[in-house]
C-alpha positions, 0 to 999 in steps of 0.5 A: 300718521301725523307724527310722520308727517310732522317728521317729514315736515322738519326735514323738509324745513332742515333740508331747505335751510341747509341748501340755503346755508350752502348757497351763501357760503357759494356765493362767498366763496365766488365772490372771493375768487372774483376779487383774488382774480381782479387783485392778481390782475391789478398786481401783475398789470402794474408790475408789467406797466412798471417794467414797460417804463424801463425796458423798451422791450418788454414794451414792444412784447405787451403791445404785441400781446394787447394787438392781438389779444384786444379785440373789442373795438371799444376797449382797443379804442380806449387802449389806443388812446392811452398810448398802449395800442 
């Protein structure tokens, strides 16, 4: 019986250090999908800001998007009040 329960006991204490192991590997890989999608934000955001600069109708198209996109009155009035609303 004791051989049983010591055997019980170490698979246990594996299973716990495994589902350990699996949550940090999770939690890495969230935290690399959150910064790959902020990177893309950040790539693609600046790519449009630079073509509103060129071409007055890609401009007119964003702040079309922003309007009706942007519905927090916080983030419409800092919007606003860098010129994009």
């Amino acid at each position: 019986m004791a051989t049983t329960n010591g055997k019980l006991e170490a698979l246990r204490k594996r299973e716990a250090e495994i589902r350990a192991q699996i949550a940090e590997v999770e939690a890495k890989d969230k935290a690399k999908s959150r910064k790959e999608e902020t990177r893309v934000k950040v790539i693609v955001g600046a790519g449009i800001i630079a073509d509103t600069v060129k071409n007055p109708e890609t401009r007119a198209g964003v702040l079309a998007v922003l309007d009706r996109a942007i519905t927090a009155p916080k983030d419409r009035a800092f919007l606003k009040s860098k010129g994009w609303l």
